[in-house]
N, C-alpha and C positions, 0 to 999 in steps of 0.2 A: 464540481463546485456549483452550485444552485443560487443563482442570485434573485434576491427577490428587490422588486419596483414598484417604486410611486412615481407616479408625476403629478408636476405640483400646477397646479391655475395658474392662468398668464397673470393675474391682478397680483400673484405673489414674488413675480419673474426677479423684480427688483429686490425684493426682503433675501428669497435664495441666492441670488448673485450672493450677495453683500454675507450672508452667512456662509458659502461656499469662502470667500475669499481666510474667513475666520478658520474654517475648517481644513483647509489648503495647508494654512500656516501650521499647523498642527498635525497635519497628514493623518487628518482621521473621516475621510472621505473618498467613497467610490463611487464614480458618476459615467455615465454616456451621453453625448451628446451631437447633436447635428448642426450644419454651420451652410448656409447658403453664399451662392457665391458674392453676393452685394456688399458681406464685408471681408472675402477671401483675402485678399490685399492686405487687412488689418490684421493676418496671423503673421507672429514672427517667430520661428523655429529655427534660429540660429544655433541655439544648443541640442538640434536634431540629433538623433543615435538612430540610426536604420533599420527598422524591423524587417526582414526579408517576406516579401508575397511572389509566390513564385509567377513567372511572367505580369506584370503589372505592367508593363506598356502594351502585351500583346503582339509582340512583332516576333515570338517564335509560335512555331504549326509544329502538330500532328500529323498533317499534310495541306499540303499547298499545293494538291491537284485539282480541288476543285475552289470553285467562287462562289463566296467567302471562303477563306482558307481557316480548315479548321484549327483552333487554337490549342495549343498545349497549357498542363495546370489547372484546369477548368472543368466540371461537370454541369451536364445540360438537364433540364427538367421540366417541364409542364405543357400545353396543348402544342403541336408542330402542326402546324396548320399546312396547306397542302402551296401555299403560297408563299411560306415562310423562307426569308434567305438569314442566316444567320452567321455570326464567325468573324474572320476581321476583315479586312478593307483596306487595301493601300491607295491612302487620297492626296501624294505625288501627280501633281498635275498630269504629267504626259501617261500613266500608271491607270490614274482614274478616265481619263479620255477612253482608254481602251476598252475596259471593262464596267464603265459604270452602268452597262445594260442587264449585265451577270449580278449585279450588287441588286438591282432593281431599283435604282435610282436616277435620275434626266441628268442631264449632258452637262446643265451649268449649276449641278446643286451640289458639287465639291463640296465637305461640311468641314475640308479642312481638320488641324488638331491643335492640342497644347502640347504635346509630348516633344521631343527631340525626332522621334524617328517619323515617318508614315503611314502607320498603321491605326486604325481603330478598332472597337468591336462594337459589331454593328446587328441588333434586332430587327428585322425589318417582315412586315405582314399588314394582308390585303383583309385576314379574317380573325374576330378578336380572341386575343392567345395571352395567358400568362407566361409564357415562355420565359426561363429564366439560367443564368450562367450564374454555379457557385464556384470559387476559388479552392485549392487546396488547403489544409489548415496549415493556421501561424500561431506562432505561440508569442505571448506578452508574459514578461518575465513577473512573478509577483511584484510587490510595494513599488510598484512605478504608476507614471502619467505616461498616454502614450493616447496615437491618434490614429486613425484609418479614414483616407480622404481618398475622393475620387471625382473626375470630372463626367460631366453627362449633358445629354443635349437631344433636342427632339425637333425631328424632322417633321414638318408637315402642321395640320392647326389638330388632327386629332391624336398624337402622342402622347402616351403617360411612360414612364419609367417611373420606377422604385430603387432602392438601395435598403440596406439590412446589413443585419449582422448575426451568424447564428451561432451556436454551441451546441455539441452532439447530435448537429442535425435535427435542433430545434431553434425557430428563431427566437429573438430577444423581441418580445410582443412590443417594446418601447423604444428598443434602439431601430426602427424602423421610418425611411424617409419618403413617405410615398406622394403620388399625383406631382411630382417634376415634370413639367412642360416648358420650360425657357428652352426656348428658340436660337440661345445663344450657349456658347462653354460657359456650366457653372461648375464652382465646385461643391463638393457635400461631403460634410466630414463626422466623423465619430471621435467624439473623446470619450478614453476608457480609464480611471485611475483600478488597479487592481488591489486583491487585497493583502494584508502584510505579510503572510506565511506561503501562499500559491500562487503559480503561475495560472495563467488563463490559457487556451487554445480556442480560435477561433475561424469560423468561415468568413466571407464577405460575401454575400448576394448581388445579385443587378438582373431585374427586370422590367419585359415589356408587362403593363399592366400594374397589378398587387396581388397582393394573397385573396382577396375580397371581390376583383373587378379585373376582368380580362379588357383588353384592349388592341385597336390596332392602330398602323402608322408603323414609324419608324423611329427607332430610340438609338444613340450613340455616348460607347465609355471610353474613357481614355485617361492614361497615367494613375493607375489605383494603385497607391502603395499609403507609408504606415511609416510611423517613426517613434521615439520616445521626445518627451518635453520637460523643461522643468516645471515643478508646482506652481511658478510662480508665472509663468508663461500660460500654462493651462488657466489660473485664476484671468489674468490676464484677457485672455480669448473670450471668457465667458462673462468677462464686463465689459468686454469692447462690444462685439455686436449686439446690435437691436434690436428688440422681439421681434420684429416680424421675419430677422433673418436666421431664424434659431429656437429650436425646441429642445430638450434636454429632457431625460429621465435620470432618476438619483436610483442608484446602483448599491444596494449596502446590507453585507451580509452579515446576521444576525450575532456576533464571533468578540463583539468588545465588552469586554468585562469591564476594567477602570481604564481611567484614563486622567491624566494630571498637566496642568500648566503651572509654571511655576509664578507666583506672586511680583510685583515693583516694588520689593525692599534691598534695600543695602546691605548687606553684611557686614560689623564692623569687630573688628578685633582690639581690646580692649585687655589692659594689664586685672589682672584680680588681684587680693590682698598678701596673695605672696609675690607677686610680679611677674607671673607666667601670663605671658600673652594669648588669651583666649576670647572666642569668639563671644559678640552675646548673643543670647537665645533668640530664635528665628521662631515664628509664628504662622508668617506669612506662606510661608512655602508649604505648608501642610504636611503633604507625605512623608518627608525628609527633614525630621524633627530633628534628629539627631547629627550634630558636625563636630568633627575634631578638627585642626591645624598646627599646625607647628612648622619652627623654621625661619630663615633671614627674615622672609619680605614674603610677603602673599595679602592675597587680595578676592574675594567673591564677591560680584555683583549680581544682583539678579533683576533682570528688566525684559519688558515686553514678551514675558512668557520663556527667556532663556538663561541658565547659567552661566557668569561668563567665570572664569576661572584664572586669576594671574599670580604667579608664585615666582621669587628667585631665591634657589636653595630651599624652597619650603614643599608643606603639602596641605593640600585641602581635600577634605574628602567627606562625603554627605550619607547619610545610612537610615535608610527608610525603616516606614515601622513595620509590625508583623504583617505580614499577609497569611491569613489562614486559607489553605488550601482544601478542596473537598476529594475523599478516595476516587481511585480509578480514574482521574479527569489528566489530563493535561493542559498546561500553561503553558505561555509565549511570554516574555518578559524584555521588551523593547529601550531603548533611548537611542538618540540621533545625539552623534561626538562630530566637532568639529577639531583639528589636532595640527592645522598648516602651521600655529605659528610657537607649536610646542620645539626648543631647542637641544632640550637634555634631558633625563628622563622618562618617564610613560605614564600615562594616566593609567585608567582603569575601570571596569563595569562589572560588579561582582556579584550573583545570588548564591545565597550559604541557607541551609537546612540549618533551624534552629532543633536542639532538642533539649526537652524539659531533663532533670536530674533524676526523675521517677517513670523516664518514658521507656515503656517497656512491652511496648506494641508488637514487640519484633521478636520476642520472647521462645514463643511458639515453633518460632521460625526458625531460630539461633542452632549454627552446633553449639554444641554443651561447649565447645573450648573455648568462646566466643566471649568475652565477657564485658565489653566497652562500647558501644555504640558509637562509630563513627560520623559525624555530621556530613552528610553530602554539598556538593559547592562547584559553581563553575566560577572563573575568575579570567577574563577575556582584558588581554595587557593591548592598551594605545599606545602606540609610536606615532610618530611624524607619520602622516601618511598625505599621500594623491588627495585632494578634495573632490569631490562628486561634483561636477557640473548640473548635475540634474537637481542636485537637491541644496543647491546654494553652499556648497562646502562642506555639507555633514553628510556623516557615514553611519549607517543604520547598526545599532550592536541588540544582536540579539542571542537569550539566552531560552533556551526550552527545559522544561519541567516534566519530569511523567512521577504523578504520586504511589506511593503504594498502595494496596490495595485494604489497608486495616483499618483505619482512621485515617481523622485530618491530619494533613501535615502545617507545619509552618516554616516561612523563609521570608530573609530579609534580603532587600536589593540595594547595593549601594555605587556607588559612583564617585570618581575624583581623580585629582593630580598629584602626581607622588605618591609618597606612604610613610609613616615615621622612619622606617628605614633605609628610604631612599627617596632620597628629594629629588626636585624636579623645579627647569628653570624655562618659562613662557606661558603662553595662554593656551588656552582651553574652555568650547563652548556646549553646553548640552541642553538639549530639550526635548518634547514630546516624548515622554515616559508614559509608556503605555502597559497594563497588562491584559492578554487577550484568553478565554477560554476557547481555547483549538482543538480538532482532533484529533488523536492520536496517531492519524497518517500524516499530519503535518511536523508530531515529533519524528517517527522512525523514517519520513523523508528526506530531513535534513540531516546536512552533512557537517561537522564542526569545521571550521575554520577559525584565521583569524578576528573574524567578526559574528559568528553563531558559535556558541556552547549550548552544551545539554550534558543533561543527567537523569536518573534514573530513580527513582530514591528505593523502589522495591530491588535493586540489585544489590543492596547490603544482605539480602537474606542468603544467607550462607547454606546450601545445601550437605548434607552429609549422604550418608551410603544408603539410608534411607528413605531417600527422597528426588523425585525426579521434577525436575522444575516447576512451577505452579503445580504441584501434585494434589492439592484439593481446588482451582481454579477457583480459587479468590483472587488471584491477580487477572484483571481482566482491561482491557484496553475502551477508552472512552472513543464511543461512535458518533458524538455528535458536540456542538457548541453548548448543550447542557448538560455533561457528561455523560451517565453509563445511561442507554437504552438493551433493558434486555431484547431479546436474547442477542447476549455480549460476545466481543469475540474475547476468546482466551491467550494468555501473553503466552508466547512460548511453544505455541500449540497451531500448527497447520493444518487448513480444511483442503479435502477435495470429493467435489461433489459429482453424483448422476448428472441422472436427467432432471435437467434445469426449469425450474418454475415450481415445482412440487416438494419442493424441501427445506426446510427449516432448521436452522440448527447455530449451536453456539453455549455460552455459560445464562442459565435462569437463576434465577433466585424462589427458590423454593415456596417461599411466605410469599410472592406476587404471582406466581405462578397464574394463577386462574383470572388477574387481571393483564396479565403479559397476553397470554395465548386468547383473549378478548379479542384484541387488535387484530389478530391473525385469523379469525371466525369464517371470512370465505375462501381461508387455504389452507385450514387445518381441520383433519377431524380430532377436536379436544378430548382431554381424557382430563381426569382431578389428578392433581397435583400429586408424585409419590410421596410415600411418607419419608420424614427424614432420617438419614444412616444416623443413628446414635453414637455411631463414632468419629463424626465428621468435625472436626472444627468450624465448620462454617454451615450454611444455608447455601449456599450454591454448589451447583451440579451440571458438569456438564452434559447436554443435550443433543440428541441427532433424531428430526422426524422426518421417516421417508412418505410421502404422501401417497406417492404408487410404489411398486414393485422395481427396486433401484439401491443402487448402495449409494454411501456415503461415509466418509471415514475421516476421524484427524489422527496425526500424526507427533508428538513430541520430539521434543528437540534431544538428540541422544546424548547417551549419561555413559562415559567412559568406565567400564568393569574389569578388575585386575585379572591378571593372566592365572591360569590352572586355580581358579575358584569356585564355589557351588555358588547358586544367588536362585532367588528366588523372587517373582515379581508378581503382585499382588492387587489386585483391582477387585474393585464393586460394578456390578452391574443391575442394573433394573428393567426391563424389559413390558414393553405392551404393544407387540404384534395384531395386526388384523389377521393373519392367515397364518394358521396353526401348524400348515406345513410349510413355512417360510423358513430359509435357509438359519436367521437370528442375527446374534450378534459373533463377532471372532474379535478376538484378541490376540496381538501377533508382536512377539520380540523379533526385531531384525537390526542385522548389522548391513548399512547398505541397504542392497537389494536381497541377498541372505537372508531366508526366514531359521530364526536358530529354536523357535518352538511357537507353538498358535494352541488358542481352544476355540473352536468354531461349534456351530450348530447352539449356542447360550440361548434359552430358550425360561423366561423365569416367573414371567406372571406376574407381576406387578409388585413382586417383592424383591428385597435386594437380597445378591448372592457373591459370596466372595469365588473369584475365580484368580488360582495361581497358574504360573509359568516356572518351569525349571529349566537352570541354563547352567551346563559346567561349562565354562571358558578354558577355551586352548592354550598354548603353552605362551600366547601371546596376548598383551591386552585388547578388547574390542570394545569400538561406540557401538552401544546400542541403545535403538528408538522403541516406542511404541507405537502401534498402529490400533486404535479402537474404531468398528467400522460395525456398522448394521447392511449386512449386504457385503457381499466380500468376491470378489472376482464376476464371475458367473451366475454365480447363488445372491439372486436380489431378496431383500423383502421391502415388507412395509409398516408399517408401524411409527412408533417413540423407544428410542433406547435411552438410557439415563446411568452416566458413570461419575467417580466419584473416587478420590482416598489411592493414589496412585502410591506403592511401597516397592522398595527394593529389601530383600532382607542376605545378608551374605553368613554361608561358614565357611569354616576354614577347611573342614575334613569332611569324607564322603558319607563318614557312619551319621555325621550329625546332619548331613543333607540329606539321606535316606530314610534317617527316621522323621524327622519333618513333614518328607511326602507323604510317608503313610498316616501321617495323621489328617490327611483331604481327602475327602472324596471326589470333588470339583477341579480335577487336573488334569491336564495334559504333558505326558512325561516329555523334556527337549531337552537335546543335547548337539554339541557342533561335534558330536562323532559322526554317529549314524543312527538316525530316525527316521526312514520313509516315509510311518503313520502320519508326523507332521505337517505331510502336504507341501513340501519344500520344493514349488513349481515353477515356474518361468510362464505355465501356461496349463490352463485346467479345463480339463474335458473329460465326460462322464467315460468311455467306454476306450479311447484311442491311448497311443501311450505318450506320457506328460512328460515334459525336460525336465530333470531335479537342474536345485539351483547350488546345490552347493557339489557338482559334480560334470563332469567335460570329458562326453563320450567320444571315441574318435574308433572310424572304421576302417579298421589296418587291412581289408580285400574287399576284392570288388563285388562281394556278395550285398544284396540288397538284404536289410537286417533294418527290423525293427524295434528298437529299445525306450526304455523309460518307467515310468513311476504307473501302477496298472493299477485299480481300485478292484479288490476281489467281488466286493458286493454287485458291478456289473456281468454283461454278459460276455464271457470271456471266451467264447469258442472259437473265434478267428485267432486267439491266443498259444490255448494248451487245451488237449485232448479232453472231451468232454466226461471221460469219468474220472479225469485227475483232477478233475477241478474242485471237486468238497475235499479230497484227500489236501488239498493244500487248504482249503477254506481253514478244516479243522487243525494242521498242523500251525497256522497263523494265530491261531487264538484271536485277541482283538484287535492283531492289528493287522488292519486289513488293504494298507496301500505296501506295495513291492516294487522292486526293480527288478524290470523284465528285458529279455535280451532273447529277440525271436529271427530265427534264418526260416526262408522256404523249404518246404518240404524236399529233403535230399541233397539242400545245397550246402557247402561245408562253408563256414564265415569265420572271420577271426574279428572282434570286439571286445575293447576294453574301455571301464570307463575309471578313471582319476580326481580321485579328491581334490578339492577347489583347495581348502584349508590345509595349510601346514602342519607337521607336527613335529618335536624335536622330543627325541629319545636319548636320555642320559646315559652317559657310558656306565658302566658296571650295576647296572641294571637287570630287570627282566619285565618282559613286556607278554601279552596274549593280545591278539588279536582274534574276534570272534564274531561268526555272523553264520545266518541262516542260509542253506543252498537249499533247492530245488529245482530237480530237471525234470523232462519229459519229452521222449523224440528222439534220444541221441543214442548213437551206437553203445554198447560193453564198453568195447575199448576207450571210445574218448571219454567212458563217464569212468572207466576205472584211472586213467589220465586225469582228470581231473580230480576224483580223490585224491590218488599219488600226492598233486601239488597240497590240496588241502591238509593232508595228514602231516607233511612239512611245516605247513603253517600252525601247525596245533588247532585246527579252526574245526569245532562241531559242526557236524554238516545234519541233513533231512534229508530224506529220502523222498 
């Protein structure tokens, strides 16, 4: 989370109090601030919640062999001067009598503490040091107030101490308390309000000196810990003390779209000229133009920015106007319910996907059987519940939004007590209705609950046999508070990268192309824009640039294939390599960890090339992924790969899968029988022998034997005799990976290896099983022996 800061002129101290307190009340503010100790006394944090800082009094070590005893929880950083005593300090009178020589401090400068126990932590140097203790990190829950305090004290007339606050090991430039000199316990605190969707994690600093100005003397912390508060307590704090005893920085991440208070009108309910009691028209309230009711007795009042809501036997219920939504982005759709003095019944917080009668956005996308467009909707039910101490009795309800990726969407938000068909008898209070534009790890973060809903609206698109999830990567996930920054990540679709700092990659849009890869100008070398597949539905394409010699690949979400079926799976590629003998791009069907077929070495010049996969599935069903990767194990390159139009196509029968294939030139044959040539490795090395994956050798003597998946086009003489070696080259034809099964010269081995995958053979049947043999090295006998077995098998053998 990135926060960005202002701080405001002290001549303005008082206008921001007085608009913080505005902003409080509405909980649309994130602030930091610092508190010296002259009005410490005027904090009142009776509705404390305990943030845990690990060790915060300092009275547990690391070791307590030496003086100062090092402290646990804590890292240490900047100049150790050669004088320096550092750590904690037990200032127990008869404790410190002993030791305050080891401390480097005189006989009667006991500095005492605030804490409960004896201990402090103590900087202490003769030469000037920023030496400085950070804390472990704590975490601040999102949409709360919450404080990080700590006491300090400086020994001597030349002492400076600091306090801070940092995030991933960067401080906060504003949330910093420097040049504390009081000679006396003061305390210095940080207020942090977070923001609505994320938690925060955080350090806490304390040093001698600052970031800017080394110092010496002696500086003392004691009791750092951290709590949550309520808003109203936080507003509170920061109009009690007096500028000189308090600086603050406003804390406010870029993330609020609207935001709504509700008007000081009444609502009243009035018969109309048939005598149905209805409301009349509300003005004031803006967003929420729209209210029904019905029922005994009810009642809406709206005042000081809140709904209050009273019903017996009735319902009131309020329903916003459209909200147009823009593609790829995601939404946070907020209100605070107040529900202690609701009796029977349940309110409610609902957003519903409106769709036009002619919307047909989804078209494209639809199986054919499909014919109705569902409205998408989350609808999150209030009960009586716990009031929040923190937040004056309301409970935060929140719903998240992710759009599709086609068009705008639209949805309305509504809120109330009861419903026409179930009434509801007590009050009910709502306010701060907020809508936020978030990113998209704020949606797939959250978790639904009683109080968070979410939805999806691009999960209506109904996939059929032809399609594997985002298959042309239009649906793409918003990476920022103004939604889609190319290059996007892709929904559905997992990255795993090289070597880090040099690679680029994600969904572009085609038409921006050449102003996208602008921005990227000192870590890419750009290429124009490919041209577009003429069979794409869309302008976007997904993207992988290696900048050096490295792979990178994504991975899709797998797509379940019926048992003993042909399928065929279909992708575009575009290619623009720097080095012309770079390994390219591969394209690899797996189930699992299973590769069940790959086309490697794709190599295409800056035009697009359609590249198949063939996969007969076994007698049982299997997920299978894709894996699209430039660079692939071993075999790095470097360049831009560009894909694009992901298809599954299925038949039923083998003649119509065979003649298919032969209408490609661009394939690679795969099958969960047996294929070698596919490279089905666990582990890839030019010349040694590779583990197949879909196979589990086991070495029944104690013969040392080496077996595996052998590539002919190396150097095979540590293998098989070197004038058998083209005899087999030529008996391979093109395929040129095998499984090999090698004993030492004269030693007699027993090895077998077994199929990973099952297979179930019907009764009253007939089966062939068939495969290539070749030997070399072994006696008459054991090779007429091993025909014997094969000619049992019916299995064509090679000589």
């Amino acid at each position: 989370m990135k926060l960005f800061i202002k701080l405001r002129n002290k001549y303005f101290m008082a206008l921001a109090s007085l608009i913080l307190l505005v902003m409080a009340s509405m909980g649309l503010f994130n602030l930091c601030g610092s508190v010296n100790s002259v009005d410490a006394s005027m904090i009142s944090f009776d509705n404390e919640s305990s943030i845990t800082i690990t060790n915060g009094s300092f009275s547990s070590f690391s070791s307590s062999a030496s003086y100062p005893y090092t402290v646990s929880g804590y890292t240490t950083s900047g100049n150790n001067t050669p004088s320096m005593k550092t750590g904690a300090i037990n200032i127990s009178d008869s404790t410190y009598a002993k030791n305050y020589e080891k401390y480097g401090l005189t006989e009667y400068g006991n500095p005492k503490g605030v804490g409960k126990d004896n201990y402090v932590l103590m900087i202490n140097t003769q030469e000037d040091s920023d030496y400085t203790y950070t804390s472990n990190e704590f975490t601040l829950p999102a949409n709360g107030c919450y404080y990080i305090t700590v006491s300090a004290k400086v020994i001597g007339d030349n002492g400076i101490a600091s306090v801070f606050l940092m995030q991933d090991n960067t401080i906060f430039e504003d949330c910093i308390i420097s040049n504390i000199t009081s000679t006396t316990w003061s305390n210095y605190t940080f207020f942090v309000a977070t923001n609505s969707y994320e938690s925060v994690t955080l350090k806490f600093g304390m040093q001698i000196g600052s970031q800017s100005t080394r110092a010496s003397g002696c500086v003392l912390f004691d009791e750092l810990h951290a709590g949550q508060i309520s808003q109203e307590t936080l507003s509170d704090c920061l109009m009690t003390f007096s500028e000189k005893s308090y600086k603050y920085a406003e804390l406010r991440t870029p993330n609020m779209y609207k935001a709504y208070g509700f008007g000081n009108v009444v609502v009243e309910f009035a018969p109309d000229a048939d005598g149905n009691n209805v409301p009349n028209p509300i003005a004031d309230i803006n967003y929420f133009a729209t209210l029904s009711s019905g029922g005994d007795k009810k009642s809406a009042e709206i005042s000081n920015g809140t709904v209050n809501i009273s019903t017996t036997n009735g319902y009131v219920n309020y329903t916003g106007q459209e909200e147009i939504l823009q593609p790829n982005s995601t939404y946070r759709f907020s209100i605070f319910a107040k529900a202690s003095e609701l009796t029977s019944g349940s309110g409610f917080v609902k957003l519903e996907e409106i769709l036009d009668e002619e919307d047909e956005k989804y078209e494209d996308f639809m199986d054919s059987t499909t014919e109705d467009l569902t409205a998408k909707n989350s609808n999150l039910t209030i009960s009586s519940v716990t009031s929040n101490k923190m937040t004056d009795g309301y409970n935060e309800y929140i719903i998240y939004v992710n759009t599709g990726a086609l068009e705008t969407s639209k949805v309305k938000f509504s809120f109330g007590l009861g419903t026409s068909s179930t009434k509801a008898t007590g009050e009910m209070s709502f306010k701060n209705f907020t809508i936020e534009r978030v990113p998209y790890s704020a949606y797939s973060k959250a978790s639904t609950s009683s109080t968070v809903g979410k939805f999806n609206i691009a999960d209506r698109i109904s996939l059929n046999s032809s399609e594997y999830s985002n298959y042309t990567f239009d649906m793409i996930q918003s990476n920022s508070f103004d939604g889609v920054q190319y290059p996007a990540e892709p929904t559905n679709w997992t990255v795993s990268n090289g070597a880090n700092g040099y690679q680029l990659s994600g969904v572009v849009n085609l038409s921006a192309f050449d102003s996208v890869m602008n921005k990227y100008a000192n870590k890419v070398n750009t290429i124009s824009a490919p041209a577009s597949l003429t069979t794409s539905s869309n302008n976007n394409v997904l993207m992988i640039y290696n900048g050096i010699e490295t792979t990178q690949s994504y991975t899709s979400q797998s797509k379940s294939l019926s048992a003993n079926k042909y399928y065929k799976i279909t992708t575009f590629v575009n290619t623009h390599l720097w080095d012309k003998d770079a390994s390219g791009v591969t394209v690899v069907a797996k189930t699992g960890s299973n590769v069940l077929a790959q086309a490697t070495g794709i190599k295409t010049s800056d035009a697009w090339q359609r590249v198949e996969l063939y996969i007969h599935t076994p007698a049982n069903s299997v997920d299978v992924s894709l894996e699209l990767s430039l660079g692939y194990g071993n075999n790095l390159s470097s360049g831009y790969a560009f894909f694009d139009n992901i298809l599954i196509e299925e038949s039923d029968t083998e003649g119509e899968f065979s003649s298919r294939f032969n209408e490609f030139t661009v394939a690679t044959n795969g099958s969960v029988t047996v294929d070698l040539n596919n490279s089905m490795l666990t582990s890839t090395t030019s010349r040694d022998f590779n583990t197949p994956v879909l196979y589990t050798g086991t070495n029944n003597g104690n013969t040392t034997i080496n077996a595996g998946i052998v590539d002919l086009t190396q150097d095979l003489k540590s293998i098989i005799t070197t004038s058998k070696v083209e005899a087999l080259r030529e008996l391979s034809g093109d395929n040129r990976k095998v499984l090999a099964i090698s004993t030492a010269l004269d030693m007699d081995g027993y090895y077998t290896y077994t199929s990973v995958l099952k297979y179930n053979f019907e009764s009253g049947k007939y089966y062939k099983l068939s495969f290539d043999l070749f030997t070399d090295g072994i006696s008459q006998q054991d090779k007429d022996e091993s025909m014997t077995m094969a000619n049992l098998l019916k299995v064509q053998t090679l000589n």
